[in-house]
Structures are given as structure tokens and as C-alpha cells.
DOMAR-351316 format. One record per residue (C-alpha): x, y, z; residue number from 1. Coordinates in nm, 2 decimals, always signed. Layout:
N
MARLO       x       y       z    n
MARLO       X       Y       Z  NUM
...
This chain:
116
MARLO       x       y       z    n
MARLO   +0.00   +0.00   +0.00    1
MARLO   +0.13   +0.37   -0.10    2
MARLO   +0.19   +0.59   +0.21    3
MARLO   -0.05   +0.91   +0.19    4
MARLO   +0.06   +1.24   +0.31    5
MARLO   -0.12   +1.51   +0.38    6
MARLO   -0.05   +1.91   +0.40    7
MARLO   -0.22   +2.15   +0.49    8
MARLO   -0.49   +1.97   +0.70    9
MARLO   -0.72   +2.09   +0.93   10
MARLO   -1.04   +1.88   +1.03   11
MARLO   -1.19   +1.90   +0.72   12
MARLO   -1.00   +1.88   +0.45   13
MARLO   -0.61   +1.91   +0.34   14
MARLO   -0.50   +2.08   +0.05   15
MARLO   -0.26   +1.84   -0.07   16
MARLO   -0.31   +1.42   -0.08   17
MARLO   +0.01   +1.26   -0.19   18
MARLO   -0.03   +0.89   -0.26   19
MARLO   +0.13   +0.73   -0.52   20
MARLO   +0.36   +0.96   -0.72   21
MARLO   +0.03   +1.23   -0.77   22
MARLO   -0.04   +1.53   -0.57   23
MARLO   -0.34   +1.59   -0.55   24
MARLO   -0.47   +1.93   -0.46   25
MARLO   -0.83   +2.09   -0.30   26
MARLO   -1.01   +2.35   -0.49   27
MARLO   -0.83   +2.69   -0.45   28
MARLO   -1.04   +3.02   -0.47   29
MARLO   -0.90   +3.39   -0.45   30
MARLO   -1.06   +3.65   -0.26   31
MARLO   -1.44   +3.72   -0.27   32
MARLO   -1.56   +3.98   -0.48   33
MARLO   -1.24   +4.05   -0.72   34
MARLO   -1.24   +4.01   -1.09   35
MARLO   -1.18   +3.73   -1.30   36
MARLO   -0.85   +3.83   -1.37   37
MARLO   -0.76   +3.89   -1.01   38
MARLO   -0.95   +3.56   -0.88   39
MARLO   -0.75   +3.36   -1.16   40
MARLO   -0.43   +3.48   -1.08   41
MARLO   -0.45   +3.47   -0.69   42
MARLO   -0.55   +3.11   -0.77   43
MARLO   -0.29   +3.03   -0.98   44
MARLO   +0.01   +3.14   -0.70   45
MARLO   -0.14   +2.96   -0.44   46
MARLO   -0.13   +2.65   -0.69   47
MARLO   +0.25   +2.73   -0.74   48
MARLO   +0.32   +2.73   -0.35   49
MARLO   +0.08   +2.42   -0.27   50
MARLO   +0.27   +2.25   -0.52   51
MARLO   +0.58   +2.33   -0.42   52
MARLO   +0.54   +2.24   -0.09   53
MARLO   +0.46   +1.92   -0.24   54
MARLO   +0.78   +1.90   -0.44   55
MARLO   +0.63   +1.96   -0.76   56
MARLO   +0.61   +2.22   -1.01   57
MARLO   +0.33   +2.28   -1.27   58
MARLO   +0.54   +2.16   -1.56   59
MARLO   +0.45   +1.81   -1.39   60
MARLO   +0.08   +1.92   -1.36   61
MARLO   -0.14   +1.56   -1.54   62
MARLO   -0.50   +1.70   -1.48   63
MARLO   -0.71   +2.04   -1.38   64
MARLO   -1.06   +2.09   -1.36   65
MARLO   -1.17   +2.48   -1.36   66
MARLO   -1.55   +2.62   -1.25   67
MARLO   -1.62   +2.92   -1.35   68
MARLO   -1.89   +3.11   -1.19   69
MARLO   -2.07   +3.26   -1.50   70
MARLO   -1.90   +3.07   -1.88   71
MARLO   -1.99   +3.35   -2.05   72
MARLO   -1.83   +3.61   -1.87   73
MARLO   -1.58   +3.49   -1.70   74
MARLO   -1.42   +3.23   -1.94   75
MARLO   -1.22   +3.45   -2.14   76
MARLO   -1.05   +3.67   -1.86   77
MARLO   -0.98   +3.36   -1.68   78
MARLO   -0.81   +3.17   -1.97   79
MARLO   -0.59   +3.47   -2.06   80
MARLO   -0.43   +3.44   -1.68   81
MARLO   -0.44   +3.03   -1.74   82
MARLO   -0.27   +3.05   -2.08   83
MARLO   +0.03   +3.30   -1.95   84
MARLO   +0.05   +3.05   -1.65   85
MARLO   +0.12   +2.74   -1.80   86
MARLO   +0.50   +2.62   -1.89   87
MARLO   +0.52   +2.61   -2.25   88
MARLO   +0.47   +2.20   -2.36   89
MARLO   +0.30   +2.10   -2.01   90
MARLO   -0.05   +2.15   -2.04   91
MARLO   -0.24   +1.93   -1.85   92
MARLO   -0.58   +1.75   -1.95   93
MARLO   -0.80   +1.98   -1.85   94
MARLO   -1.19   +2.02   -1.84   95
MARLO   -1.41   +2.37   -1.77   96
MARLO   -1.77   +2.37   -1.66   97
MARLO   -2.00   +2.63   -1.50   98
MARLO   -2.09   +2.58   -1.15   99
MARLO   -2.25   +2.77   -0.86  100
MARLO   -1.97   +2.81   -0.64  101
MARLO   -1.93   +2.80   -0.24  102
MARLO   -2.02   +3.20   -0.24  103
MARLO   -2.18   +3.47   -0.51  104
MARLO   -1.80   +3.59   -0.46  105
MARLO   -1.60   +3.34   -0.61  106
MARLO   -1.63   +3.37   -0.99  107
MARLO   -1.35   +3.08   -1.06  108
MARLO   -1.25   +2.74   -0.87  109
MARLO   -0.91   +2.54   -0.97  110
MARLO   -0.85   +2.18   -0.90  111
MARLO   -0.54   +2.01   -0.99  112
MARLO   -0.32   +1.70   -0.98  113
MARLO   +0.07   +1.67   -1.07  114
MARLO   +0.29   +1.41   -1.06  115
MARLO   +0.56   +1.45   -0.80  116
């Protein structure tokens, strides 16, 4: 059996599940009530960090899954920040879909795994 560590925990939840060569990482938000763009980009940093701390990187990223608030808004803006983001040749698979999020203030959600 694969040992599983955990970081980040509280009662709830952790942030990052290792097991088995993948890290696998809780849906990040940014702060309530900022843009897209903002949102995104907050997101993405605390990705970098959780991964790091997980002795990874994101050009090992395998999957993410993003929710975005409102598709037809918020789509765009947030795959501008994604698309700067990723290391050139490492995109993960990755899937989108519309959601109503935890609160009216989150407009984006990103989940992802990486190999480690």
C-alpha cells in the first residue's frame, strides 16, 4: 500500500493528498468579490506554493478541472491568466464547466493534480 501524506490539513479537509507519485490538490479560490482576472491569478500562485510544498512544479501538472462562476463572462478573462500561466509544452488535461460556487463571490475554482 502507498503511504499518503497530507499538508495542509485541518479537520476537514487538506490541501494536498500525496499517494502514489500524484499530488493531488483541494479546490483553490481567491478573494471574494475580485475580478476574474484577479480571482485567476491569486488562484494560480497559491497553486504554485501548494505544489511546491509538495515537491512539484506545474510543468508536472497531469490534470485540472476549472468552474467558472458565469462561462460566459468569465471564461475568457480567466483563460488569458491560465494560458500565460502554463509552462510552454505541459498543459495538463483539462476540463471547464459552469458551476454555482461556495459563495456569489467566487467567480473561478481550480482543482489540480501533478505528478511528484
Amino acid at each position: 500500500m502507498s503511504e499518503i501524506i497530507r499538508i495542509d490539513s485541518n479537520a476537514r479537509m487538506s490541501q494536498v493528498v500525496i499517494t502514489g507519485g500524484i499530488a493531488y490538490l483541494a479546490g483553490q479560490v481567491g478573494a471574494e468579490g475580485g475580478t476574474v482576472t484577479e480571482q485567476t491569478q491569486a488562484i494560480l500562485g497559491k497553486i504554485d506554493v501548494l505544489l511546491e510544498k509538495a515537491g512539484t512544479d506545474k510543468t508536472k501538472l497531469i490534470t485540472a478541472q476549472i468552474w467558472c462562476a458565469d462561462m460566459s463572462t468569465d471564461f475568457a478573462d480567466m483563460n488569458a491568466v491560465w494560458d500565460a500561466w502554463v509552462a510552454e509544452g505541459c498543459a495538463p488535461a483539462r476540463w471547464t464547466g459552469e458551476a454555482k460556487l461556495a459563495t456569489t463571490g467566487y467567480k473561478v475554482e481550480i482543482i489540480v493534480t501533478a505528478a511528484v
